[in-house]
PAKE-906644 format. One record per atom (N, C-alpha, C, O): atom name; residue in one letter; x, y, z. Coordinates in steps of 0.001 Angstrom, whole numbers, plus 500000, padded with zeros to 6 digits. Layout:
{node CA; A; {X; Y; Z}}
...
This chain:
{node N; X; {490509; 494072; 521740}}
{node CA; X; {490439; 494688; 520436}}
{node C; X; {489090; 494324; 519807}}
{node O; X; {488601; 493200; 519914}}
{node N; X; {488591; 495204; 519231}}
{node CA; X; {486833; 494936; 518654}}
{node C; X; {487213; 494320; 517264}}
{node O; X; {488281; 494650; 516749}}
{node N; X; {486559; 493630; 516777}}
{node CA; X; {486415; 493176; 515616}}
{node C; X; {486200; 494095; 514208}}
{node O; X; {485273; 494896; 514078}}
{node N; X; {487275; 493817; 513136}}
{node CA; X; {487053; 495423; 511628}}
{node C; X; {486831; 494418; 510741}}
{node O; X; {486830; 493209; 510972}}
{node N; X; {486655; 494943; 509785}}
{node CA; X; {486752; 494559; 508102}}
{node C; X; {487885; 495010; 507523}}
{node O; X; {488148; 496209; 507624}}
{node N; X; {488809; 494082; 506772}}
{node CA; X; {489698; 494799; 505768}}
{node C; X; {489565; 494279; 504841}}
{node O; X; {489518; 493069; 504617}}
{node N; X; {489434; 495731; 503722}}
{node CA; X; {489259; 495032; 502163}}
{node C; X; {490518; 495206; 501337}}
{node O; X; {491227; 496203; 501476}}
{node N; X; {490819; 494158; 500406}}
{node CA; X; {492210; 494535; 499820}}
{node C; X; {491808; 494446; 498363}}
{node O; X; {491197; 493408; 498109}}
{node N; X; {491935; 495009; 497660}}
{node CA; X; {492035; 495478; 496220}}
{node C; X; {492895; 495237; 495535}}
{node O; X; {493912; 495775; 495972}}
{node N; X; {493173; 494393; 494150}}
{node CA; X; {494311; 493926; 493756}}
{node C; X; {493690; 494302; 492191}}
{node O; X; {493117; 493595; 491362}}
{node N; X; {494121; 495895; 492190}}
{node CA; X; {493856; 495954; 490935}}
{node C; X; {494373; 495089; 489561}}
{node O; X; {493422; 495159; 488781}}
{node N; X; {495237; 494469; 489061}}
{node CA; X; {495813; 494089; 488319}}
{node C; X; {495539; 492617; 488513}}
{node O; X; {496194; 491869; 487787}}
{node N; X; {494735; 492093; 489317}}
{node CA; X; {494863; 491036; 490171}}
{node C; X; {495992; 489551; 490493}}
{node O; X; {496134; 488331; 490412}}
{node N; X; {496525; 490752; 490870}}
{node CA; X; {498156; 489711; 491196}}
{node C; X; {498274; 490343; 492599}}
{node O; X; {498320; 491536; 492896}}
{node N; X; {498316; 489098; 493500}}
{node CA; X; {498296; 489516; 495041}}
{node C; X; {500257; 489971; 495478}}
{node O; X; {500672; 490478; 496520}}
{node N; X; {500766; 489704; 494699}}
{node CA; X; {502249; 490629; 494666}}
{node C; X; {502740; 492207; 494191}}
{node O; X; {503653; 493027; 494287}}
{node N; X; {501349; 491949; 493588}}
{node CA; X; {501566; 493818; 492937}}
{node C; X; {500958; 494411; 493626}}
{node O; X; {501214; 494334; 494827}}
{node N; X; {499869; 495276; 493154}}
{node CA; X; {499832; 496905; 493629}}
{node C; X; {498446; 496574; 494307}}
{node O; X; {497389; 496426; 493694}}
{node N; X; {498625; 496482; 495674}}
{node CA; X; {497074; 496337; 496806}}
{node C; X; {496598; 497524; 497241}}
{node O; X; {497390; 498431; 497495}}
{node N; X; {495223; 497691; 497390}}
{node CA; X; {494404; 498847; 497916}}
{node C; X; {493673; 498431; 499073}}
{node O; X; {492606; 497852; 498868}}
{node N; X; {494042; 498614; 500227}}
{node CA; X; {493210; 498477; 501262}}
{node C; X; {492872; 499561; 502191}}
{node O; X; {493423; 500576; 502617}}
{node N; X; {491852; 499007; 502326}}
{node CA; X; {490664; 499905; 503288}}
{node C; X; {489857; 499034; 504351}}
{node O; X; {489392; 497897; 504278}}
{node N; X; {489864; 500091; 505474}}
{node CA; X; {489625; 499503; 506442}}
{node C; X; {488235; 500146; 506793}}
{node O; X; {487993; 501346; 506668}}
{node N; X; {487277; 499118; 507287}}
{node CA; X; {486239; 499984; 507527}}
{node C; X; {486168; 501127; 508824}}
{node O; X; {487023; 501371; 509675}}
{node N; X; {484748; 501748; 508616}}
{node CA; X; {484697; 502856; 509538}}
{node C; X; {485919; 503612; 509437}}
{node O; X; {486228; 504088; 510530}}
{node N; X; {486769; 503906; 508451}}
{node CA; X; {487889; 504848; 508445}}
{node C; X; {487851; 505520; 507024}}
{node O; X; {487320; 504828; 506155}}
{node N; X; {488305; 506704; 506657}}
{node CA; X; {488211; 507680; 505348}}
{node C; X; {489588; 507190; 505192}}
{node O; X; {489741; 507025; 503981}}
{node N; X; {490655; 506879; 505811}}
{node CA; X; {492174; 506639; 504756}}
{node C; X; {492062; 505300; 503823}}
{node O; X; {491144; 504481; 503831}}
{node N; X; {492891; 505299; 503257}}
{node CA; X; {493244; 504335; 502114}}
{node C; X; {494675; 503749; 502293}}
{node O; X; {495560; 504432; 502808}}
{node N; X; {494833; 502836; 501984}}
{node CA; X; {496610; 502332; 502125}}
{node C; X; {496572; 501788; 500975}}
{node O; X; {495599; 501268; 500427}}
{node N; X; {498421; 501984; 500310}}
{node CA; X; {498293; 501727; 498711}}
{node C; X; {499602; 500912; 498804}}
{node O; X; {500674; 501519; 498795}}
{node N; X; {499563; 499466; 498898}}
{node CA; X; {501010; 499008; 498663}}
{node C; X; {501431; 498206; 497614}}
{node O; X; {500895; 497187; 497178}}
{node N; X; {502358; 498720; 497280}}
{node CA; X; {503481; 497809; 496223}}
{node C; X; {504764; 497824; 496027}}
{node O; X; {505186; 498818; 496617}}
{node N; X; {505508; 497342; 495588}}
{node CA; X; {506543; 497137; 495343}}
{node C; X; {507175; 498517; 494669}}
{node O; X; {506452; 499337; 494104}}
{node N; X; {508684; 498681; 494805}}
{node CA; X; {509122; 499848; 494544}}
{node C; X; {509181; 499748; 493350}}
{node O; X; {508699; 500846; 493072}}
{node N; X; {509494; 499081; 491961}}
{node CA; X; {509420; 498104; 490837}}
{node C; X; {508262; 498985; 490015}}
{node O; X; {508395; 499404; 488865}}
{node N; X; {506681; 499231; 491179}}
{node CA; X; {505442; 499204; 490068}}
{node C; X; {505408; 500701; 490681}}
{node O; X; {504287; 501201; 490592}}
{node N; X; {506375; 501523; 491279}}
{node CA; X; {505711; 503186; 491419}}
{node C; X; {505127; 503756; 490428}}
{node O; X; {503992; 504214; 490556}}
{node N; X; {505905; 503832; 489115}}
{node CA; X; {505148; 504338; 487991}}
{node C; X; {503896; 504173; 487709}}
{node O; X; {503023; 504952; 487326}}
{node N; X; {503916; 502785; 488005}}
{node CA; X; {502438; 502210; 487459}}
{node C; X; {501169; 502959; 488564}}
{node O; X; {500082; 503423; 488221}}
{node N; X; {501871; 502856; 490227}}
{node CA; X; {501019; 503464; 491377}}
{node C; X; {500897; 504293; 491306}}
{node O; X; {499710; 504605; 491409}}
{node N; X; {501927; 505514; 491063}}
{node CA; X; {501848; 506870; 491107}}
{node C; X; {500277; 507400; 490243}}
{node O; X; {499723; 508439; 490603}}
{node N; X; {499824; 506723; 489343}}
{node CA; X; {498986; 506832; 488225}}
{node C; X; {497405; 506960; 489389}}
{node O; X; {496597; 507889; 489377}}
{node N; X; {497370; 505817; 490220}}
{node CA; X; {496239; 505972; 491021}}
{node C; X; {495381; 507298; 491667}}
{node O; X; {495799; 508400; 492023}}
{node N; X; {494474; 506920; 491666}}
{node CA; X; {494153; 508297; 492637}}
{node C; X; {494009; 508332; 494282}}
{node O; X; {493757; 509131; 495185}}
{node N; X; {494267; 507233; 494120}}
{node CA; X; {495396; 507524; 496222}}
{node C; X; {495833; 507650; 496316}}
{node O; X; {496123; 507556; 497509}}
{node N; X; {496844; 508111; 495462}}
{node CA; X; {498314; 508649; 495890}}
{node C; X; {498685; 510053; 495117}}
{node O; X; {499757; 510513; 494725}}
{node N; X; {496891; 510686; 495053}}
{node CA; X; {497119; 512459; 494343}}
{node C; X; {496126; 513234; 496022}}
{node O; X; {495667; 514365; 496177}}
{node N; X; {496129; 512041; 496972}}
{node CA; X; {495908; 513191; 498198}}
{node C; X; {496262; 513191; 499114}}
{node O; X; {496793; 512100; 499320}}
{node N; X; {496346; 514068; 500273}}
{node CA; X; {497257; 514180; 501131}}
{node C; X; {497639; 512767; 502111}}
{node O; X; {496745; 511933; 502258}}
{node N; X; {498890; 512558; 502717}}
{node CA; X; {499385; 511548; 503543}}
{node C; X; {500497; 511025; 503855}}
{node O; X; {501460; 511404; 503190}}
{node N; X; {500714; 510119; 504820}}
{node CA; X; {501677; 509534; 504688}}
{node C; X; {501965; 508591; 504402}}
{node O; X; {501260; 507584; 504457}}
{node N; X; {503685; 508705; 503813}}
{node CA; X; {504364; 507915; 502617}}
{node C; X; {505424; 507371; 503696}}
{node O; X; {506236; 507991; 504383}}
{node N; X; {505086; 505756; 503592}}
{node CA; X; {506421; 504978; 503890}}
{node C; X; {507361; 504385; 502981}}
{node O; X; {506728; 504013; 501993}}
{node N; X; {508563; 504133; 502867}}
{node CA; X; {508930; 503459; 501908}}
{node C; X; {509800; 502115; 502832}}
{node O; X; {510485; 502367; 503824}}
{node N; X; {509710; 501464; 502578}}
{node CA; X; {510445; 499655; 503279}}
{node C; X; {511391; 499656; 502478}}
{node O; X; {511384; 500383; 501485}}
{node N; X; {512532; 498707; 502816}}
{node CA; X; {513518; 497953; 502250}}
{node C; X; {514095; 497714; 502859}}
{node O; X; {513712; 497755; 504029}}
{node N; X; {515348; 497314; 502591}}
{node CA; X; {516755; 496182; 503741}}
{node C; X; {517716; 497037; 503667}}
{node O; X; {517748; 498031; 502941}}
{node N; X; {518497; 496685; 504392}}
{node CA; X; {519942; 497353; 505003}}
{node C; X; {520630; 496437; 503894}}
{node O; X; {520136; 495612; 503126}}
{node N; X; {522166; 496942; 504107}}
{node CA; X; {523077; 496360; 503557}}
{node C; X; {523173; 494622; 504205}}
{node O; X; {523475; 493688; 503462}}
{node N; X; {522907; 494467; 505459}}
{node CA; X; {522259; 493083; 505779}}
{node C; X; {521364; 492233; 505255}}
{node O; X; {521431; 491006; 505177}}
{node N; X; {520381; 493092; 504840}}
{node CA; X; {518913; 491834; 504723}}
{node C; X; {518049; 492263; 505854}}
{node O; X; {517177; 491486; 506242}}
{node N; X; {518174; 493196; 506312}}
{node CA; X; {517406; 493532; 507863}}
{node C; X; {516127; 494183; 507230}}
{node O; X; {516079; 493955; 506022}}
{node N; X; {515265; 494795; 507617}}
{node CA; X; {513879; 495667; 507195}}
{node C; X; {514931; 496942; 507372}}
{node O; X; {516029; 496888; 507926}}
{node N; X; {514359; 498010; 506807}}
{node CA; X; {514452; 499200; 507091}}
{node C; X; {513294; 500329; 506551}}
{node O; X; {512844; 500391; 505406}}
{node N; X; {513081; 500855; 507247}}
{node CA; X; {512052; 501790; 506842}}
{node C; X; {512620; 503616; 506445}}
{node O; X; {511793; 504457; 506094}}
């Protein structure tokens, strides 16, 4: 694997809230936060262009689920 840069962006600067990272040599953007701050994310302008949307959380277990 070759060696990248990743930059993470913590607008609000709280490394639990809403991160912007970018990876170099690439045009996408990744926008993560908590389901809690959508309102607040939805507001960004990475998330008014095209892509894909994951959403995470747990099972009725505690397991990941995507």
């Amino acid at each position: 694997m070759k060696p990248f840069t990743l930059r993470l962006f913590f607008p609000d600067g709280d490394p639990y809230g809403l991160k912007v990272a970018k990876l170099g040599n690439w045009s996408g953007v990744g926008v993560i936060f908590p389901r809690a701050l959508f309102g607040e994310a939805k507001k960004r302008p990475e998330l008014g262009r095209p892509g894909v949307y994951l959403l995470l959380g747990e099972d009725e277990d505690g397991f990941p689920e995507l």
